[in-house]
N, C-alpha and C positions, 0 to 999 in steps of 0.2 A: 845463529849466535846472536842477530839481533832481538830476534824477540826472546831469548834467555836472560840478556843484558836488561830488557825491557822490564821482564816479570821482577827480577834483582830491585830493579830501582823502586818499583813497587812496596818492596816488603817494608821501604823508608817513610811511608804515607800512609794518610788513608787514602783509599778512592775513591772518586768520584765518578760513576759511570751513569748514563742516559738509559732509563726506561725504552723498549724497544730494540725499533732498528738502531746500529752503531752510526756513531754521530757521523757526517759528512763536514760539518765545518768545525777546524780543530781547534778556534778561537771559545772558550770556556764561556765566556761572559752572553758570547750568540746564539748558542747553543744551551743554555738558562731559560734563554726567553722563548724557545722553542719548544722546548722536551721537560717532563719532570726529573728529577734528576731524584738518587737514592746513595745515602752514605755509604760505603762499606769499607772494610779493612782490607778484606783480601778476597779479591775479586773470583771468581769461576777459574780460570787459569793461573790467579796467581799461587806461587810455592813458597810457603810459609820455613823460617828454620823448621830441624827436624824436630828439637826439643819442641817447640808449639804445635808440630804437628798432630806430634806423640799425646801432648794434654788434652788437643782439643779432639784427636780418636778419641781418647778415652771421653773426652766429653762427652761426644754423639754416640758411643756403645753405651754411657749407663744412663742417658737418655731411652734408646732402644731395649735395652733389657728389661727397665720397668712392666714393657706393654706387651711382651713377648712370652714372661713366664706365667702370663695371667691366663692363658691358653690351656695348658696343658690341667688347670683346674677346674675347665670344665669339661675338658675331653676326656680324661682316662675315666674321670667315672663313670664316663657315658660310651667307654669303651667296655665296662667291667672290669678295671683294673684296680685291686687292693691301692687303697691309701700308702701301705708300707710297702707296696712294691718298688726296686731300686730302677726298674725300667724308665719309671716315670723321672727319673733325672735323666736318663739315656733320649727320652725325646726332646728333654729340653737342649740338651746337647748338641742334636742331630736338629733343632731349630735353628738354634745359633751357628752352627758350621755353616749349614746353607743358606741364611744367609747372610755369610762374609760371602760365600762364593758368589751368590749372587750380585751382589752389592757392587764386589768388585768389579763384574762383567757388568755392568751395569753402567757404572762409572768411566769405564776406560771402554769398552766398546758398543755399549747401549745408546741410549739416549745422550748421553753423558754430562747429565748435571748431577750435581753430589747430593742425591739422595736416596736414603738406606730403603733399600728391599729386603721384608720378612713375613714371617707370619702377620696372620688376618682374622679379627674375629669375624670378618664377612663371611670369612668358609667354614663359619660355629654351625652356622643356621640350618644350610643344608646338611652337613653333618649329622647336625640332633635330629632333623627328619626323617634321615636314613637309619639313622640308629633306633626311631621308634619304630620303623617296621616287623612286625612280630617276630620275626624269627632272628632276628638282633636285639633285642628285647632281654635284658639281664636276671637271669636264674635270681630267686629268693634268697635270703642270706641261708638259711638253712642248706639247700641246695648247695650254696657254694662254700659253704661249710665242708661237705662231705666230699668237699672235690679235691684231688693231689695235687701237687706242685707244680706236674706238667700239665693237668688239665687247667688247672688254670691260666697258664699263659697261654695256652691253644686258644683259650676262652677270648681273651682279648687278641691275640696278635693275628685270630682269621679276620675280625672285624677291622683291623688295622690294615690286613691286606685289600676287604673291599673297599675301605675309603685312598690306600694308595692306587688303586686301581683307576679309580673314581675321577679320581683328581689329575692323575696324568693323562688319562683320554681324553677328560673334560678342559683341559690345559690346549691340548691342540689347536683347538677353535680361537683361543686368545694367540697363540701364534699364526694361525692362518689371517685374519682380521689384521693382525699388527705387520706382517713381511708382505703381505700382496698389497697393503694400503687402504684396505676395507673401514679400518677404524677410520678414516678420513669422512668416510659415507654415512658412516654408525651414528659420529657425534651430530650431524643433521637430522638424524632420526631421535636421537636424546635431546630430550625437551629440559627446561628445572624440574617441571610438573612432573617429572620420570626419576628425573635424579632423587626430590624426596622422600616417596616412597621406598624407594630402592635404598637408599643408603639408611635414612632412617628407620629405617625397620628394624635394623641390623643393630642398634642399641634397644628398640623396644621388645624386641620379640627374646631376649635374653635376661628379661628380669625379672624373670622365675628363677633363674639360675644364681644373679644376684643375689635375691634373698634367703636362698639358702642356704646360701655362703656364709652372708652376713649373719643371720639367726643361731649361726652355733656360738654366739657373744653376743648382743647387740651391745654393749658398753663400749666394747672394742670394737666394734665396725662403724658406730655414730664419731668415736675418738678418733678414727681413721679418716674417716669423711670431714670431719670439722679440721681438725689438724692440714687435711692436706687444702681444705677451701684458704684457710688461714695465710698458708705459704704460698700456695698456686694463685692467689686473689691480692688479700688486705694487705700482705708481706713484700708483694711482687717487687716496690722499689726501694726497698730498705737494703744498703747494704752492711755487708760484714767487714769492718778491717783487719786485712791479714798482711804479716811482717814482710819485707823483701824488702832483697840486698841488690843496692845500685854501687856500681862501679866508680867509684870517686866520690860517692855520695853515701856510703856505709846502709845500716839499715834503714827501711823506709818504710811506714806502712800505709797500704794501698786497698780503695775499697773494692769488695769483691761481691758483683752480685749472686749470693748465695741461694736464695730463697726464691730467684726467676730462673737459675739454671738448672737445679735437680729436689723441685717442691716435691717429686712422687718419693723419689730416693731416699731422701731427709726425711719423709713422712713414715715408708716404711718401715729404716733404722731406728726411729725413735720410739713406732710402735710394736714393733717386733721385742727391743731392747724391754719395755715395758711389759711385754708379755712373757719374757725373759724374769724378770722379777718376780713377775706371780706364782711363776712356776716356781721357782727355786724356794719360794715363801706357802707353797700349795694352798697359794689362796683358790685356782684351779681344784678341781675332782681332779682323781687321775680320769684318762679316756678322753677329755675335753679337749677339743680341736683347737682351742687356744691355748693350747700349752706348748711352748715350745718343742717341747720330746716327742710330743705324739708320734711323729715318723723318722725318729731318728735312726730308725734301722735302713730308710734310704739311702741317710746319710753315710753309715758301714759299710753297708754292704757294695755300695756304689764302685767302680774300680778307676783308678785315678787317671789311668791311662785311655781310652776308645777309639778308632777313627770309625766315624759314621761310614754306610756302606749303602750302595743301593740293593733291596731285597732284603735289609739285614733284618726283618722280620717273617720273611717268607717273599715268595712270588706274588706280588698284585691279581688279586680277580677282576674282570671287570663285569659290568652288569648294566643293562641299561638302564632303571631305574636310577640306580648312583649318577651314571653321567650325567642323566638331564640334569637331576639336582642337583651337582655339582658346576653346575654352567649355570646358572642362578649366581652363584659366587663368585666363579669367573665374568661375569659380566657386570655386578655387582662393583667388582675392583677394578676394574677396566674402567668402568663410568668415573670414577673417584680418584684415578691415578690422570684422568685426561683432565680433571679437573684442579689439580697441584703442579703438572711440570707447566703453565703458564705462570704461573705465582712464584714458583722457583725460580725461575728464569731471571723474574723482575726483581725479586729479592737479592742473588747472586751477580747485580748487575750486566748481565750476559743481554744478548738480542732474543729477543720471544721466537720459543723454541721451532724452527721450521718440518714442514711435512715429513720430511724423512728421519728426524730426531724423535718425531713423535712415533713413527712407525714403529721404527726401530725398536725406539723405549716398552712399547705394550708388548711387540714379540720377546724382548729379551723378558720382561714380565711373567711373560707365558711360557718361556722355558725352562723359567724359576721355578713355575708354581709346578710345572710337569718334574724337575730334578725334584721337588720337594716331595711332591707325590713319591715318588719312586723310592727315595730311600724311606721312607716311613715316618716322617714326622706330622701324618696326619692333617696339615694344612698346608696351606697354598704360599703365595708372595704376594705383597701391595707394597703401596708407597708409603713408608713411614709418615702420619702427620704429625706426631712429635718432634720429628727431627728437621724437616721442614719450619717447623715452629724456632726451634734451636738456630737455625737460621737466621732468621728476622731478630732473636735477641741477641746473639753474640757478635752480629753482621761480619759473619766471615762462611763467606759459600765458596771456598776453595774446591778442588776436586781431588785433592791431592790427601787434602785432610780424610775426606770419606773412602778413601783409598787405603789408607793407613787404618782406620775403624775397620774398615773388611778384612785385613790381618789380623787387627785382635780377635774380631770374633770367629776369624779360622781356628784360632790358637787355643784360645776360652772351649771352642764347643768341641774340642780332642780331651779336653782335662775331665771326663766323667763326675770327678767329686764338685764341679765349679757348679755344672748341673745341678748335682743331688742337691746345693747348701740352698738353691730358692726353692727347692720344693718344701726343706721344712719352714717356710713363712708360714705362721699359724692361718687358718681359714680365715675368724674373724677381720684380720687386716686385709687377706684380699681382697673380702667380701666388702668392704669400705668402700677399696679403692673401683670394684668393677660400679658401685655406682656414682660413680664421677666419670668412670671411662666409659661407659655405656650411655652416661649421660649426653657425655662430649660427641660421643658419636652418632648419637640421633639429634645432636644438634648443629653437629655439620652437615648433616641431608638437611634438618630444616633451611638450614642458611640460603640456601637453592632459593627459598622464597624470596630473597629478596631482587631479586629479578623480574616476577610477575606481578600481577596489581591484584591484590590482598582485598579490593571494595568491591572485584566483580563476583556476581556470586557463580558464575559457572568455574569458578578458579577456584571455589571456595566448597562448591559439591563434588569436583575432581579430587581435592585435596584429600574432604572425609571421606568417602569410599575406600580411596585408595590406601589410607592409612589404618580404617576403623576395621572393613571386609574381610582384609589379610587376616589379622588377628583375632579376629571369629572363625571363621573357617578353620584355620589353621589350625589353632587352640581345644576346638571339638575334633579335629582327624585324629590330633595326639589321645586324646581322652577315648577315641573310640577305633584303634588302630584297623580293626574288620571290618569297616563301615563301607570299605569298598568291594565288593564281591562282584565281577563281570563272569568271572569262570574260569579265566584267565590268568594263574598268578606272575607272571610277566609284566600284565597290564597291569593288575590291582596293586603291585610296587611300584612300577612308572608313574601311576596317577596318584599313588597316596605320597608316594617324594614330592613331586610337582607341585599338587594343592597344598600340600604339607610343609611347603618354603615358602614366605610370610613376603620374602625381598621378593620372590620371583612372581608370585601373585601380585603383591602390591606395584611392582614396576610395571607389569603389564596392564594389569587397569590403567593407570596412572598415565601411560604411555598411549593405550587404547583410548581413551576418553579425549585426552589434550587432542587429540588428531579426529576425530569424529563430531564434536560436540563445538558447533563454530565461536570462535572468538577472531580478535584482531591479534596480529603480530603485538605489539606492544602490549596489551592487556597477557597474552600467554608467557610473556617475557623473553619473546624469541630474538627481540632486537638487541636488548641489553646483551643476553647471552652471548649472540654472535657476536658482538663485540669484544666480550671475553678470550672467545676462542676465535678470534680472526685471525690472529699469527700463524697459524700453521701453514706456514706459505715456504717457498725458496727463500733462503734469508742470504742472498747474493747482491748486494745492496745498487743502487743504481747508477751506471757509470765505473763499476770494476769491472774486470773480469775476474773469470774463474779461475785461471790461471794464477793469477796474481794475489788472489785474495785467501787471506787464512782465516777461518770457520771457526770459534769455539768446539762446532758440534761434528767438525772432520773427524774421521780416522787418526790414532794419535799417530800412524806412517802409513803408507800403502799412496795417499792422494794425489801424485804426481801421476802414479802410470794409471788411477782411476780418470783424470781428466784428459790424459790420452786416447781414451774410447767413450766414443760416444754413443755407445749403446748402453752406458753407465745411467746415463742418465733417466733408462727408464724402469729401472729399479727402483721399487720404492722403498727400501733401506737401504741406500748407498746414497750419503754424503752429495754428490755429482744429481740424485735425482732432481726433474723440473716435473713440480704439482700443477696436476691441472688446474687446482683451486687457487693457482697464485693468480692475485690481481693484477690489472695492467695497469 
């Protein structure tokens, strides 16, 4: 009851909470001159009313949906699935269902800081890989011309089963790594010099896809891209006044930052809305992918009601070629997920996140990406950086909030036609927006850099290999998918996935090189780094005990009879664990 009275009195302030460990001296003014201190509204634990809760889900779900349905635009066609087929709102669906599911498990017994777990265009990469392998390699239109209605869904949904196959085996690996505490080991073998390659790839090697997108308009995809720089950039602090009614004080109106909370959304509607016009006006051909109708038989034929299912495309194949390349991606998100729950932590005011939250946080990750597998939605799970982001702007890192987001989007990805309505987003607008979002995302692998020293040049011949190698290589296996002949077609799919994923070649240079090729700890950026990620420690502060002290990152019940045994503690996902890496 006290700490319920506590979180109450909360909802009356902002907060004030200390970077880090949680303060030891509860004098405000001593504890200033010690620690940094970060604003926020409502802290990791605190419970907002229900009516704010409900806004700000819906905040963080159409924050997440923007980056969610841009997925499925370049997977079906590289599954072979018609443009007008209704299925393709069925995945979008069966994205968002899981993950609310994840989200929520995530939040209440993961890691447990409030951030959204979903789709990844990290798992595009190896995808498109696999998919170039010849005998997954899409029939000519003529061909699929003459093909029936059920051949064609056979067409796409065997290729759907070996990528669920793919992805749930290759999932494993991120659960073994995250529950035995392996990831603890891993981030010492992850360099920056690993990280950029690896993540940065993962926008560069996708803008073939980009512009293909784009090119069915370019009026429309440069008015996409400038519109949304407009909003997401020069707009950021301008706000909007919107009316509202105070209690003794009748109406009021109050500014609302419109243009820093939903620049993607706002861009969309407005260019979608505009392409809405042309159409109605046939300043469009008919057939143009920027007409709003082009797929509106998705939108029909779609059925209002669905619940996703596991298998509901057939039984998963598995193969080993698909797994390795699909552990490219799970490792890929793995790297990039360890490097945002520090940043959350410190954003949400909470204590930087400890060994066993972190564990925790990658296994429940990997049993996302392996649920996500399984029912068919073609990709994996990561750590949203949007919403993360949403974060830092609206400074409210409740968890209670991203709890509530995880039941919209249970509810959203049951509604079938909610699906269909972003499939019909004309191409031109999304081809806009993938390059801004692919942009963003090879420029948070580069950010890595700023950790090592940019004047040495062995950082500097690490860097181009790692980045330039990939994309050669890679770029001629797709152009010449038979290039690998051993005898063997087991192997010559194993190795032409492998060399054929751009992140997995480029992190292994990149990783290979940093550790072979001598430097100093501070010239490779290993000091900065670890500094980064030092917290992953016991976060049992000094002079408590266990008993008596209550964890952000606890069990929300269970931890009374977990600290009655002490064989708890050598679990490394249970709350009670003591890491060998914590410092004395």
């Amino acid at each position: 009851m006290a700490q319920e009275n506590h979180l109450n009195e909360t909802l009356q302030m902002t907060t004030t909470v200390s970077i880090g460990e949680a303060p030891q001296n509860p004098d405000p003014a001593a504890a200033a001159k010690k620690k940094k201190r970060v604003d926020i509204t409502y802290g990791i634990d605190d419970i907002p009313p229900w009516y704010l809760c409900l806004f700000l889900a819906i905040q963080h779900y159409m924050t997440m949906i923007g980056a969610i349905v841009s997925i499925p635009f370049i997977l079906t066609p590289a599954l072979c699935m018609e443009d007008e087929n209704p299925a393709r709102g069925v995945i979008i669906s069966t994205m968002i269902f899981v993950t609310g599911l994840v989200t929520w498990f995530q939040a209440t017994w993961g890691c447990r800081l409030p951030i959204v777990q979903g789709g990844t265009i990290s798992f595009l990469v190896p995808t498109l890989a696999i998919l170039h392998l010849p005998q997954w390699q899409c029939p000519d239109k003529e061909a699929m011309g003459a093909m029936s209605f059920d051949e064609k869904e056979e067409l796409w949904q065997v290729r759907m089963r070996e990528l669920s196959g793919a992805i749930a085996v290759a999932a494993l690996v991120q659960v073994f790594i995250g529950y035995t505490g392996f990831v603890e080991r891993l981030i010492k073998i992850i360099t920056p010099l690993t990280i950029v390659p690896t993540v940065g790839l993962v926008g560069l090697t996708l803008f073939e896809h980009a512009a293909a997108t784009a090119s069915k308009h370019w009026g429309i995809s440069v008015g996409t891209t400038a519109m949304l720089t407009l909003f997401s950039q020069v707009m950021v602090n301008v706000n909007v006044p919107v009316v509202k009614y105070r209690k003794g004080h009748g109406l009021e109106t109050q500014p609302f930052a419109l243009f820093k909370l939903f620049p993607v959304l706002l861009t969309i509607a407005i260019m979608w809305g505009l392409c809405g016009l042309l159409t109605l006006f046939d300043v469009f051909e008919p057939g143009n992918q920027a007409r709003t109708d082009a797929r509106l038989l998705v939108l029909t034929d779609a059925s209002w009601f669905r619940i996703p299912y596991p298998g509901q495309f057939g039984v998963p194949t598995v193969t080993l070629a698909g797994v390795l390349g699909m552990l490219a991606g799970v490792l890929a998100c793995t790297v990039e997920s360890v490097s945002y729950y520090p940043t959350v932590s410190r954003m949400c005011g909470a204590k930087c996140i400890p060994a066993h939250a972190l564990n925790r946080g990658i296994g429940v990750e990997g049993l996302g990406t392996m649920l996500a597998g399984l029912w068919g939605s073609g990709n994996g799970t990561n750590t949203f950086g949007e919403n993360v982001g949403a974060i830092g702007i609206t400074k409210v890192g409740s968890r209670r909030v991203i709890q509530w987001a995880a039941g919209i989007m249970i509810v959203q990805g049951v509604v079938s036609k909610f699906g269909a309505v972003f499939m019909m987003i004309p191409d031109p607008v999304v081809g806009g927006i993938f390059c801004v979002m692919f942009g963003m995302i090879c420029a948070f692998g580069l950010g890595a850099l700023q950790y090592v020293d940019l004047q040495s040049a062995r950082n500097l011949y690490i860097l181009g290999v790692s980045l330039f190698f990939p994309m050669v290589l890679c770029l001629w296996l797709q152009k010449h998918p038979g290039a690998i002949s051993t005898g063997n077609e087991t192997v010559d799919s194993t190795l032409s996935v492998l060399l054929g994923t751009t992140i997995l070649v480029g992190g292994a240079i990149g990783c290979l090189l940093d550790h072979i090729i001598p430097g100093t700890r501070e010239e490779r950026g290993l000091v900065a780094w670890e500094k980064e990620i030092e917290s992953f420690s016991d976060d049992t502060q000094e002079g408590e005990t266990e008993t008596s002290t209550y964890s952000t990152y606890d069990f929300p019940f269970g931890m009374n009879l977990l600290r009655r045994w002490r064989w708890t503690s050598k679990i490394p996902f249970l709350p009670t664990y003591k890491s060998p890496a914590k410092k004395n």
